[in-house]
N, C-alpha and C positions, 0 to 999 in steps of 0.2 A: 325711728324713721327707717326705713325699708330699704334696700341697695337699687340701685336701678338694675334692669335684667341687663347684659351686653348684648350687642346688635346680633342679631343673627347670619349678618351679610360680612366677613373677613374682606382685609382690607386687599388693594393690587397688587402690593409686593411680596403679600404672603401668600396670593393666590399663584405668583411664579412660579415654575417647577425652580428646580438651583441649577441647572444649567441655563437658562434664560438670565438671572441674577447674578451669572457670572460676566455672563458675555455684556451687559450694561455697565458693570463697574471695570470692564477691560478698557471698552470702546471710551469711557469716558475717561480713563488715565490716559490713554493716546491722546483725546481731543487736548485736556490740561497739557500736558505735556509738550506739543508742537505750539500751540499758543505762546507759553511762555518762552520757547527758543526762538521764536521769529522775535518776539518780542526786546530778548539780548541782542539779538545781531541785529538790531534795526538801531540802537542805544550805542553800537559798539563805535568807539572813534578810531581815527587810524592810528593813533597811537597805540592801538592795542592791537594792529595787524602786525605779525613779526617782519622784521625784515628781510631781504632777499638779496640774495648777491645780484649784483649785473655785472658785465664783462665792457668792455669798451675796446671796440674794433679798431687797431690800428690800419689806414688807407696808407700801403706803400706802391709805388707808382713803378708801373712795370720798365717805364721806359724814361729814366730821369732827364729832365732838360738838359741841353746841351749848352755851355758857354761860348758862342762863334767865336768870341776873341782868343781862348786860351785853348778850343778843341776839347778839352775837359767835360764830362758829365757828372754834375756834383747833385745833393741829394737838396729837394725844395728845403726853405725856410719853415722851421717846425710853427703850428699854428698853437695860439695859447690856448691854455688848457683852464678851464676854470677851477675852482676848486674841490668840487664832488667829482669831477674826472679824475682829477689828479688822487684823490684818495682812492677811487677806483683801480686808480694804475698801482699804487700801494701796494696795495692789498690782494691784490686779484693777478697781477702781472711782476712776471722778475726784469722787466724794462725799467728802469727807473726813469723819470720825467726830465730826470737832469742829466743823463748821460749826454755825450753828445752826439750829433749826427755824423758818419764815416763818407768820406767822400768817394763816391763814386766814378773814376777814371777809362776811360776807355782803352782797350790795347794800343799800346805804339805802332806804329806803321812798324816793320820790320825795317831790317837795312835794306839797301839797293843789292840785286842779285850780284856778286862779285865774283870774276872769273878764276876759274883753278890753273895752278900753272900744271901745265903736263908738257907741253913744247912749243918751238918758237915759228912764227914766217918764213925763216931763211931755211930751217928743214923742212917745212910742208913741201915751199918750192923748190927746193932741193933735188928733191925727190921728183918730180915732178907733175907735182897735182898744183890746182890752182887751188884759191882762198876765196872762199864764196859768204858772206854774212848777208843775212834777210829781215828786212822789218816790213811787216804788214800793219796796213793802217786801215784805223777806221775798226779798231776790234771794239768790242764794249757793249757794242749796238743790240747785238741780238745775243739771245742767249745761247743757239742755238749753233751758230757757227762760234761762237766763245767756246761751247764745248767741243765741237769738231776742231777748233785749232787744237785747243790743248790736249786732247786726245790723241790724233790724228798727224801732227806736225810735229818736229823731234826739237829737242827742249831750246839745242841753239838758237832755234829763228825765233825774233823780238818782235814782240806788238809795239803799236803806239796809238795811243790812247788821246783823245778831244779833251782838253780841260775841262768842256762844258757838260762833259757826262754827269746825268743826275746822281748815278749809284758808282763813283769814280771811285772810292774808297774799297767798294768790294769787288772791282775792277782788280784794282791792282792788289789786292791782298790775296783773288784768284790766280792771276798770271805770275807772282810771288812765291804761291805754295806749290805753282808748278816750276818754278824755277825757270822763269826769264824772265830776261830783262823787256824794263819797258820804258818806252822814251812819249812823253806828254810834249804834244804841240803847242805851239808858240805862235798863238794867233798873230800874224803878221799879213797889214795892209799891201799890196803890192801898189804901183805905180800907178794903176785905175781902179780905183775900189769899188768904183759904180761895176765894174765887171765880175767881184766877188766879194760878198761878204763875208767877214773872218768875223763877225759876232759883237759884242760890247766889251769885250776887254781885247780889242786889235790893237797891236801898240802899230806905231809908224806914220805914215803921212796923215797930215792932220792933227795930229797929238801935241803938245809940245812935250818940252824935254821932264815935266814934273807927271803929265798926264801918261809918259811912257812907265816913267818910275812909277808910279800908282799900278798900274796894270801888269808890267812886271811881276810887283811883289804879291797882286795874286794872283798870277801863275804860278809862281813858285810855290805858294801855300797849296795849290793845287797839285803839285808835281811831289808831294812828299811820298817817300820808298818808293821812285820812279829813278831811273838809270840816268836817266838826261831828259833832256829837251830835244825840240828840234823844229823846224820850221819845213821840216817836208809833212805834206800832210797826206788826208785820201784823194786831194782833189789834183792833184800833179803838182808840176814846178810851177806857180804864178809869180815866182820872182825869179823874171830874168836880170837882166846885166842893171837894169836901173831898181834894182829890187829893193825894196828897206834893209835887209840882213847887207848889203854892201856899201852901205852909206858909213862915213865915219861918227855920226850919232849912234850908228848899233854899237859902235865900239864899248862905251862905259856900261851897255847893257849885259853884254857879253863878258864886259870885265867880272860883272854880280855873277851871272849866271856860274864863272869857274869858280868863284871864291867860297859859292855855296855848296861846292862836291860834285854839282852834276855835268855831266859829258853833254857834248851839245855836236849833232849832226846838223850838214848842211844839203841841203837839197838840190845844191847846184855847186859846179869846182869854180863857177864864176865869180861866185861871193866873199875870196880870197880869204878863207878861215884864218881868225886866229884866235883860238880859242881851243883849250884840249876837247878833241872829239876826233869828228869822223867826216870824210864827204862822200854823199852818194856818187855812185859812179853811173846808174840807172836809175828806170822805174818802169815801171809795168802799171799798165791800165787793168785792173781787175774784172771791172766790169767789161766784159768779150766773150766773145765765143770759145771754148775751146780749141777748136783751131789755131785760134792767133793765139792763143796763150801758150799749145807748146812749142809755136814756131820762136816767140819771144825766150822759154825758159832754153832751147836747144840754142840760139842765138849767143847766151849768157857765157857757157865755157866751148867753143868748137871743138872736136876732134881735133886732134895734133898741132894747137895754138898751143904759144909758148903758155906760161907758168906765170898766171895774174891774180888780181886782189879786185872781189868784184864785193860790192856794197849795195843791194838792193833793194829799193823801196816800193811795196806794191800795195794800188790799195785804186778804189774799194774794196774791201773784201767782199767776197761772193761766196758762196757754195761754188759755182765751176771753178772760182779761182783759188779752192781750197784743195777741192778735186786735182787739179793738176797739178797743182803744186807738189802734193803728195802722191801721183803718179810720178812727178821728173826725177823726187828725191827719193825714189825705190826702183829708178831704171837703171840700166846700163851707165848711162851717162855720170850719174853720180860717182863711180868709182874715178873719173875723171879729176873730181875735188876733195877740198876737206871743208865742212859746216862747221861754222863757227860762231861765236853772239859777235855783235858785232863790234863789243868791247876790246874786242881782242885788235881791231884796225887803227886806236884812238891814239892820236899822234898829240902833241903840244902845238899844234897849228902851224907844222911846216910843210913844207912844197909835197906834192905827191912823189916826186923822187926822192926822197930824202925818206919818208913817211915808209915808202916800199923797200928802201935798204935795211932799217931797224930793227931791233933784235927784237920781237916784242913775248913774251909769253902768253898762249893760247891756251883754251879749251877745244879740244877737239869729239867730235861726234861721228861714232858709228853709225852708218845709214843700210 
């Protein structure tokens, strides 16, 4: 039998040049190739994805609650932690889950500004200068004349401050680091309250005797690193001769007020103090003119008037009444006196004769 002849016609892959039959068996290792790895990661479970750390943000609170009852700022109740948190915290953070939380406390008020002994009453007037003490009321308000006192006005003369100021704590922690003293008000009703109102903690007519004690002891929670109390306020004397402060129910009020440290001024010599402090001997309307203000501040020590103990309460404060105030006490006339806080007048609640004979030790201030 014969062979058959081979076709004459070669076949298409032999008719390729070999760079052609290269570039097909590339392109088709590529094609196999991504086929099958879509094909892994489509199959892959997540047990087979490795794991990855994660971190867990601890939220601490910039400004921790405050306790009203104790004043204290303690840190919130920690929130539970499931259990892949808590291995998170493990492992990833050197806080451990179980340490405990540190409490958080706020600064103490400071003490009351205390006066330095350097000399007494009986040599100021000795000598013969008089004894001038200043409280201005109504500070707090603005912040503006806050700085212009504390700048502007020399350290002896004393604010006093409204219980009801919102920002009372950085009030008096200002008037503190400037060193004076400062006496917080004592809301007190006069004889027709329909004529002024003294706010929601007014102790006095109307009150009874437990509704006084309530209102009391928060004033005093109010008055803490505050010099004293007092019942003169910005608004003048509204307690005259029938005034609550002279009733024998203020008596056991006044008893709390000394046994708690603080000095207690009265606003009028009518209210027959008996309590260690102070009584005004004046007061100045703040809000006025100029004019009237230095005719009042010249009024205070006269030219060649004997040798007195003057206690002065002014207030609104103003700007003009800042102004003049610190012209009087850079005039002439100043050499007249000696400035002083007005700690230095505070008697144990006896007659103003008696109060004016006393040795007492002072701070005295260069003007």
């Amino acid at each position: 039998m014969q062979n058959r002849p081979a076709s004459s016609r070669s076949g298409l892959w032999r008719r390729l040049p070999v760079i052609g039959r290269l570039l097909i068996v590339f392109w088709g290792v590529v094609l196999v190739g991504g086929t099958s790895a879509a094909l892994m990661l489509r199959h892959q479970t997540p047990a087979d994805v490795p794991p990855q750390k994660t971190e867990t943000a601890l939220a601490i609170p910039s400004h921790p609650p405050e306790n009203t009852a104790s004043g204290e700022r303690t840190s919130p109740p920690a929130t539970p932690l499931d259990q892949n948190s808590k291995g998170a915290l493990n492992a990833n953070s050197s806080v451990s889950p179980a340490q405990p939380a540190l409490a958080i406390k706020t600064p103490e008020m400071p003490p009351p500004i205390a006066q330095t002994t350097h000399t007494d009453l009986a040599t100021i007037t000795a000598s013969g200068k008089s004894v001038v003490a200043i409280v201005l009321e109504g500070f707090g308000y603005s912040d503006a004349m806050t700085y212009d006192v504390l700048s502007r006005i020399p350290e002896p003369v004393a604010v006093g401050v409204s219980p009801y100021l919102g920002n009372l704590t950085d009030v008096l922690s200002r008037a503190h680091a400037a060193h004076r003293e400062t006496y917080v008000t004592l809301p007190m009703q006069s004889a027709h309250p329909e004529q002024v109102d003294e706010g929601p903690h007014a102790l006095g007519y109307g009150n009874s005797e437990a509704e006084d004690r309530q209102e009391l002891d928060w004033c005093l929670s109010q008055a803490k690193g505050a010099t004293g109390l007092t019942d003169a306020s910005e608004a003048g004397d509204n307690q005259p001769a029938d005034g609550y402060a002279t009733t024998p129910a203020f008596q056991s009020l006044a008893d709390t007020i000394s046994s708690r440290g603080f000095l207690y001024i009265s606003r009028s010599s009518q209210e027959d103090r008996r309590i260690r402090g102070m009584t005004a001997s004046t007061w100045v309307n703040g809000d006025t003119d100029a004019k009237m203000l230095d005719a009042k501040f010249a009024a205070l020590v006269p030219d060649g008037a004997k040798p007195t103990h003057v206690l002065l309460i002014m207030g609104p404060l103003t700007p003009v009444a800042i102004d003049r105030l610190e012209a009087w006490l850079k005039s002439p006339a100043a050499e007249r006196f000696i400035l002083v806080p007005p700690s230095a007048l505070a008697d144990n609640g006896t007659t103003d004769h008696q109060a004016s004979i006393q040795s007492t030790n002072i701070q005295t201030a260069p003007l």
